[in-house]
C-alpha positions as CSV (number, residue, x, y, z in Angstrom):
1,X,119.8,83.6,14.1
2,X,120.8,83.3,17.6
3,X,118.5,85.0,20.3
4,X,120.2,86.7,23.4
5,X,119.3,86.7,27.1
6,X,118.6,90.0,28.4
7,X,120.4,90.9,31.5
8,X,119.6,93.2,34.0
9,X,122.0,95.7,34.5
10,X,124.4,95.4,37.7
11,X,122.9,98.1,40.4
12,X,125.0,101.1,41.0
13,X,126.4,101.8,44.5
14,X,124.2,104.6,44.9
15,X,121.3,102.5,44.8
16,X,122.7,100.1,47.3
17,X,121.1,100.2,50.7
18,X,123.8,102.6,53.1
19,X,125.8,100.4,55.2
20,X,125.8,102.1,58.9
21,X,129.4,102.7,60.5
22,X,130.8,100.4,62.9
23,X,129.8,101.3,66.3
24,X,132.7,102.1,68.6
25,X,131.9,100.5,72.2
26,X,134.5,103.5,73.7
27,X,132.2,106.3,72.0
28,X,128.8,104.8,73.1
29,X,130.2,104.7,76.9
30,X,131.7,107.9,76.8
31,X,128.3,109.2,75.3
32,X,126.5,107.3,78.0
33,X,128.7,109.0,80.8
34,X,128.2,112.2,79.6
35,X,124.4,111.6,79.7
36,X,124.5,110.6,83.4
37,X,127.0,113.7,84.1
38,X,124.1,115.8,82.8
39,X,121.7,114.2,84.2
40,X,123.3,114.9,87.6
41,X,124.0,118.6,86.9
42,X,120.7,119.3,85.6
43,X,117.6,118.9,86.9
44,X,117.3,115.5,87.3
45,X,119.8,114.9,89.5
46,X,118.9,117.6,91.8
47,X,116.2,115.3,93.7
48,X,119.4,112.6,94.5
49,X,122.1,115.5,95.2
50,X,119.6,116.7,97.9
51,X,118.7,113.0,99.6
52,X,122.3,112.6,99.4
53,X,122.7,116.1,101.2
54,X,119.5,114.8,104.0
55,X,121.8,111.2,104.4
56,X,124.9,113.7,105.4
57,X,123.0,115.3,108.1
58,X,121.6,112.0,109.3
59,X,125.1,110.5,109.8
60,X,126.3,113.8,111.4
61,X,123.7,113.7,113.5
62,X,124.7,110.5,115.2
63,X,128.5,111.2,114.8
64,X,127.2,113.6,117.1
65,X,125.1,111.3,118.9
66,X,128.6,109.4,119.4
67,X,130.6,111.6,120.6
68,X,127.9,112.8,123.2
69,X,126.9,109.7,124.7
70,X,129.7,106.7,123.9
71,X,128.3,104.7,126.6
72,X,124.9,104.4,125.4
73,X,126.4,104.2,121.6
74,X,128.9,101.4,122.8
75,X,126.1,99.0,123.3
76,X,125.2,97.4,119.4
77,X,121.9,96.0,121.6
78,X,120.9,99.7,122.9
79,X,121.7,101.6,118.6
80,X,119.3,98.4,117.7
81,X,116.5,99.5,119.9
82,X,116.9,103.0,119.7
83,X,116.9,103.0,116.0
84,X,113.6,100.9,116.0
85,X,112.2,104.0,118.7
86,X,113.6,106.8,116.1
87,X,111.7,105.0,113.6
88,X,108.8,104.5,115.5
89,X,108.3,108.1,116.8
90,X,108.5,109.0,112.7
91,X,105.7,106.6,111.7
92,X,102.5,108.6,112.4
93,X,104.2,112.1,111.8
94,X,105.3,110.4,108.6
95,X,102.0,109.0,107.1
96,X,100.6,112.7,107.5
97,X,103.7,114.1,105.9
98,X,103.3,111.3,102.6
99,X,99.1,112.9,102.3
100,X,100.8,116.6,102.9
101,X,103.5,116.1,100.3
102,X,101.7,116.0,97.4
103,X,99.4,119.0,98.6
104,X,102.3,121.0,98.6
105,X,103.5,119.6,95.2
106,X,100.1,120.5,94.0
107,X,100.5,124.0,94.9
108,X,98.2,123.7,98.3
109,X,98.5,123.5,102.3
110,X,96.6,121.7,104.5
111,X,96.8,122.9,108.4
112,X,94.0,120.9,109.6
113,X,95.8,117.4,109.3
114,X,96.6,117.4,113.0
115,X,93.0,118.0,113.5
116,X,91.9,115.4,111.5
117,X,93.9,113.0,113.1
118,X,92.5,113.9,116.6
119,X,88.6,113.9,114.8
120,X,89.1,110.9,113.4
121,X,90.7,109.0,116.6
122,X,88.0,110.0,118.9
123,X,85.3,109.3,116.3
124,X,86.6,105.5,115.9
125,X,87.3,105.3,119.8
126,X,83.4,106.3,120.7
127,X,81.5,103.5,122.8
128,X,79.5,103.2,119.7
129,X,81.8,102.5,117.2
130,X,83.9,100.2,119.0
131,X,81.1,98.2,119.4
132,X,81.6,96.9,115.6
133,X,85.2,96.1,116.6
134,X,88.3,96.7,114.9
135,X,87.1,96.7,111.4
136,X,84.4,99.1,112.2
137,X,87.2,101.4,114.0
138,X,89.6,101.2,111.1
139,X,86.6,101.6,108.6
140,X,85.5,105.2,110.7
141,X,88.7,106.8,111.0
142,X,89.3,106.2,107.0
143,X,86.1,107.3,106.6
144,X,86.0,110.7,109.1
145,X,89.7,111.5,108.1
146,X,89.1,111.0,103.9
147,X,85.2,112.9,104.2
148,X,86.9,116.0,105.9
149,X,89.6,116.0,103.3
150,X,87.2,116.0,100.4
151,X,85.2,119.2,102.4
152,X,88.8,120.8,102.5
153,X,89.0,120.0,98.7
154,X,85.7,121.2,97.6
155,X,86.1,124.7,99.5
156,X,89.5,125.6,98.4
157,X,88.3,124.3,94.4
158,X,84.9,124.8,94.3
159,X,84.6,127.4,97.1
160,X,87.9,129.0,95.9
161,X,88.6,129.7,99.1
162,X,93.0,130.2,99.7
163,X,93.9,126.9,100.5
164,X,95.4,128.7,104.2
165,X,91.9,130.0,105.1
166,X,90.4,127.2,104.4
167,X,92.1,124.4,106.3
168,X,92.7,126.6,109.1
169,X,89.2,127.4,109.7
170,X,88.7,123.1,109.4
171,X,91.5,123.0,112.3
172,X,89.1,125.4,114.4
173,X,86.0,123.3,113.3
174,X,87.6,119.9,113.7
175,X,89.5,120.4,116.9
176,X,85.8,121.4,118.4
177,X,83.8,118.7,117.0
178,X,86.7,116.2,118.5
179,X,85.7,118.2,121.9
180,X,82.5,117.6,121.5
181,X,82.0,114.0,120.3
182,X,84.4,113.2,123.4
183,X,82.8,115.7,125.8
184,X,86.6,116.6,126.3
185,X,88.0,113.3,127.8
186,X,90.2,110.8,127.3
187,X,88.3,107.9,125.2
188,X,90.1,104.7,126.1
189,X,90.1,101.9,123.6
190,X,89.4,98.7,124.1
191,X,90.1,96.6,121.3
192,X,93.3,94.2,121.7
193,X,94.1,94.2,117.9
194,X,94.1,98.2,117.6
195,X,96.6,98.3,120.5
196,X,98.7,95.5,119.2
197,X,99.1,97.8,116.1
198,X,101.7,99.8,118.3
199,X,103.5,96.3,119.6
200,X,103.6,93.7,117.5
201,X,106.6,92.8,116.0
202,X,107.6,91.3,112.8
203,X,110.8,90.0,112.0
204,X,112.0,91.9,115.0
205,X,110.7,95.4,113.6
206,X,107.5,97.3,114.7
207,X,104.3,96.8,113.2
208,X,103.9,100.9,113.0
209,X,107.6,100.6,110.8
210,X,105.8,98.1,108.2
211,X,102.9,100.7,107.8
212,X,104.9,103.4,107.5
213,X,106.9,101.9,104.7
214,X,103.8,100.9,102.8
215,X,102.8,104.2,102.4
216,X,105.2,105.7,101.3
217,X,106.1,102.8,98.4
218,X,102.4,104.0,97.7
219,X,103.2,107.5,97.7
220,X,106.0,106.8,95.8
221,X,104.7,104.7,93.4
222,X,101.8,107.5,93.1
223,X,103.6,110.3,92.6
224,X,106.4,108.8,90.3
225,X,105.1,106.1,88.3
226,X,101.3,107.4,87.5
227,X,99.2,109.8,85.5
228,X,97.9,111.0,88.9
229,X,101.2,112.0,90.0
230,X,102.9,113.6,86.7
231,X,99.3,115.5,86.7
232,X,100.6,116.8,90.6
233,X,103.4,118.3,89.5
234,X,101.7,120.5,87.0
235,X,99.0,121.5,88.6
236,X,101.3,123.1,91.2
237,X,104.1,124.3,88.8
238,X,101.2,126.2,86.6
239,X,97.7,125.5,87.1
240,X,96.7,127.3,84.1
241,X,98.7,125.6,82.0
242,X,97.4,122.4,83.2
243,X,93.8,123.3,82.7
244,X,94.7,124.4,79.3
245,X,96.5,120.7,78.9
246,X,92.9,119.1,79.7
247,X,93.5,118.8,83.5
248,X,90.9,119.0,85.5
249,X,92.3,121.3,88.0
250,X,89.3,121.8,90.2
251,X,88.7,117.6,90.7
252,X,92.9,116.9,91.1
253,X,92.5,119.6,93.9
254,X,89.9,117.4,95.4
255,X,92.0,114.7,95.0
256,X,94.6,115.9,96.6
257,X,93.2,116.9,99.6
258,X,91.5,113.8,100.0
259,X,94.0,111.6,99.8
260,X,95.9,114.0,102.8
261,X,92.4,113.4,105.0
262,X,92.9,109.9,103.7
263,X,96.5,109.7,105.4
264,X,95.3,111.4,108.5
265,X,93.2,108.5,109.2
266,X,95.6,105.8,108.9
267,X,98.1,108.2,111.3
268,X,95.0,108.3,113.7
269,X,95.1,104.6,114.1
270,X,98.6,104.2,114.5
271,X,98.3,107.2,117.1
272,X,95.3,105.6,119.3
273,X,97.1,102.3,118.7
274,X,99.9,103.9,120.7
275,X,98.1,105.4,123.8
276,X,95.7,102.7,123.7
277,X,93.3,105.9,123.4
278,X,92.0,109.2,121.7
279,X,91.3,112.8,123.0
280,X,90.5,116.1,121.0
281,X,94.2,117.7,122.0
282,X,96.3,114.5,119.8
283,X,97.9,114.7,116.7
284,X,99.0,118.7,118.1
285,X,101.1,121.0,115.9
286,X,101.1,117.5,113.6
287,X,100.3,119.8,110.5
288,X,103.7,122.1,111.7
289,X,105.7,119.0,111.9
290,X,104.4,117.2,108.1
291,X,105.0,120.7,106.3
292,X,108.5,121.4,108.3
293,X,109.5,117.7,107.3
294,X,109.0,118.1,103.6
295,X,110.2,121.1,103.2
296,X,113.8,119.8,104.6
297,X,113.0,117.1,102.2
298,X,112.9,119.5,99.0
299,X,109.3,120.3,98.6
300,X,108.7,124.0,97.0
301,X,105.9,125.6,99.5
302,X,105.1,127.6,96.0
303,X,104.2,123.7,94.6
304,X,105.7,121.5,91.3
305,X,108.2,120.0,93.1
306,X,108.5,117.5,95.9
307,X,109.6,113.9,96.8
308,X,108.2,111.3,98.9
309,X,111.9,109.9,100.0
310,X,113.2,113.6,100.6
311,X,110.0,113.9,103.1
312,X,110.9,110.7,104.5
313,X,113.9,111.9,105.4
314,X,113.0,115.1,106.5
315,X,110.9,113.1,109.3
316,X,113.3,110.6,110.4
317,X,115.8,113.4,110.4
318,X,113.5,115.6,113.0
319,X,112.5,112.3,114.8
320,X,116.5,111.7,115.1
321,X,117.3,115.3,116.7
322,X,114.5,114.5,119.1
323,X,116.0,111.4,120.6
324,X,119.3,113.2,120.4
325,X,118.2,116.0,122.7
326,X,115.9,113.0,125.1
327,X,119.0,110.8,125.4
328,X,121.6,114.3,126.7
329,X,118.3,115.8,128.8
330,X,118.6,118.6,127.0
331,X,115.2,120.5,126.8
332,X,112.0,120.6,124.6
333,X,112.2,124.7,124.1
334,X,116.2,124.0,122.7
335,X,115.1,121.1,120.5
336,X,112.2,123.3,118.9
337,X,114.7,126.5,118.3
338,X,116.7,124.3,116.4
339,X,113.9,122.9,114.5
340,X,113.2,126.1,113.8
341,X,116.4,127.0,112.7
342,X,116.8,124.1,110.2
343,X,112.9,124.8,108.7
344,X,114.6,128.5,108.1
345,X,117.7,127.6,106.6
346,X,115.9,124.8,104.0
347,X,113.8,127.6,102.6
348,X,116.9,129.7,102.3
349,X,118.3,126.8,100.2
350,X,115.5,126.0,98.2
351,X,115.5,130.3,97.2
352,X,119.1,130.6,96.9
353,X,119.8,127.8,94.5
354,X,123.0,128.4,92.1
355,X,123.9,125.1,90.4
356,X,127.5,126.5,89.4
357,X,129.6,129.7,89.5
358,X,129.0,130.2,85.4
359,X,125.3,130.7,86.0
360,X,125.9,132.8,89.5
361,X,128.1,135.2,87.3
362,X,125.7,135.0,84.3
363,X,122.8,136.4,86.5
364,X,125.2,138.9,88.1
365,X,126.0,140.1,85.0
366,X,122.7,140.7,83.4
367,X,121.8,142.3,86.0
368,X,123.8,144.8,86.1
369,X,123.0,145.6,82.5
């Protein structure tokens, strides 16, 4: 009797793991374009379109620069150095615009940072604190300029106080106080390495240039690659919905507001570095200038959006129609009419915002319904 070998039984093709189609490298790039088309039509590529809009009005601006002065723009020596002075007039006004960017983003407004930057230079030019040289300069002005921040912070959260009454009545408070530390005069200083902030050079490009960029890859970085800064942007598109997400609303508003006094002290040193001293009138209309600059740059006054490039450019775009009026003598009262103009029109924009002629018909449409 002959014993047989069982066998297992050959698997069906059902039970045969599914083999995945050939990917088609055509199909995955076409998907991938079409991706980065929507991208650029929706709401992620609106940030880019608008920077891309803010470098169009730069280069018009100096086409017009050009064809205004071609001797001056003849000379590659004399664009050099007067690109280094556009860039130098936007440093301070730009540090304060970095600290008053993401107040706006998080649904605020802070009209005391010019007067924070003139409280905190005349506090770190006093006889006193000079005396503990430059560190003990640098150390008050961060101090003075992130303390009153944290005051404006604790009012509007705590105090809930509107963020406009409260940081106007600090611009009252901190523009007397200057007055008085300073017994209204001009407080020289006399450290060499706080006034070589304003002329050293390195690699050819101002000191004030370097700082200015470090801040805002900080900002930057902050805003767009941190907890802090995704919890910005919610807090200012819905604050309720961010408290409800575990936010704490009250302490981010804090935060915010002291990281703006914290940017008005690093402005006043690069301002007293610059005049070699400090009175209670610097830093004027300062807060005007940071809130006109990031607005150009994209900012929503009503908060939940912003970026730190587009306010970059908003400054250096405001710093280049200055020197475009200086260098054709034109004067101060036309240069800040057409500053004027330009904050109007960006805030026209930013209201009046169609992204294509389907979606201005749509609206029409149901409107009229």
């Amino acid at each position: 009797m002959s014993e047989t070998t069982p066998t297992a039984a050959p698997e069906r093709a059902a039970d045969l793991p599914a083999q995945s189609p050939p990917v088609d490298p055509a199909e995955t790039a076409k998907a991938d374009a079409s991706a980065r088309l929507s991208w650029w039509r929706g709401d992620g590529g609106e940030g880019a379109k608008r920077n891309l809009g803010l470098l169009a009005t730069l280069v018009v601006l100096v086409v017009i620069g050009i064809l205004t002065r071609p001797d001056l723009y003849g000379d590659a020596s004399w664009v050099w150095g007067n690109t280094l002075t556009i860039l130098k007039l936007a440093s301070v006004v730009g540090v304060v615009t970095v600290g008053m960017t993401f107040v706006i983003i998080g649904g605020g407004i802070d009209l005391s940072v010019g007067a924070i930057v003139a409280l905190a230079g005349v506090w770190c030019t006093t006889v006193a604190t000079q005396s503990y040289g430059a560190g003990g300069m640098i150390f008050s002005a961060l101090t003075v300029g992130l303390a009153v921040g944290v005051v404006n912070g604790l009012l509007i959260s705590y105090g809930r106080l509107v963020p406009f009454i409260a940081t106007l009545a600090m611009m009252v408070a901190a523009r007397g106080l200057a007055a008085e530390i300073s017994d209204k005069q001009t407080q020289v200083s006399n450290d060499s390495f706080i006034n070589g902030i304003a002329t050293v050079k390195l690699l050819g490009i101002p000191l004030l240039v370097y700082i200015l960029a470090a801040v805002v890859l900080a900002g930057w970085v902050l805003l767009n690659r941190t907890t802090f800064g995704r919890r910005t942007v919610a807090v200012g598109g819905n604050p309720e919905a961010a408290r409800l997400a575990g936010i704490n609303v009250r302490r981010h508003t804090v935060l915010l507001y002291a990281l703006s006094g914290l940017c008005c002290g690093i402005a006043a040193i690069m301002l007293t570095a610059q005049a070699t001293s400090a009175q209670a009138a610097m830093a004027n209309l300062y807060e005007l200038d940071a809130i006109a600059a990031a607005i150009i740059g994209g900012t929503l006054l009503s908060g939940g959006r912003g970026t730190i490039i587009g306010s970059l450019l908003g400054v250096i775009i405001f710093s280049t129609i200055t020197n475009l009026f200086a260098i054709n003598g034109l004067s101060t009262e036309a240069q800040n009419m057409v500053k004027g103009g330009i904050i109007v029109a960006a805030v026209l924009v930013q209201q009046v915002q169609f992204r294509s002629l389907s979606q201005f018909l749509a609206r029409n449409r149901a409107t009229t319904t």
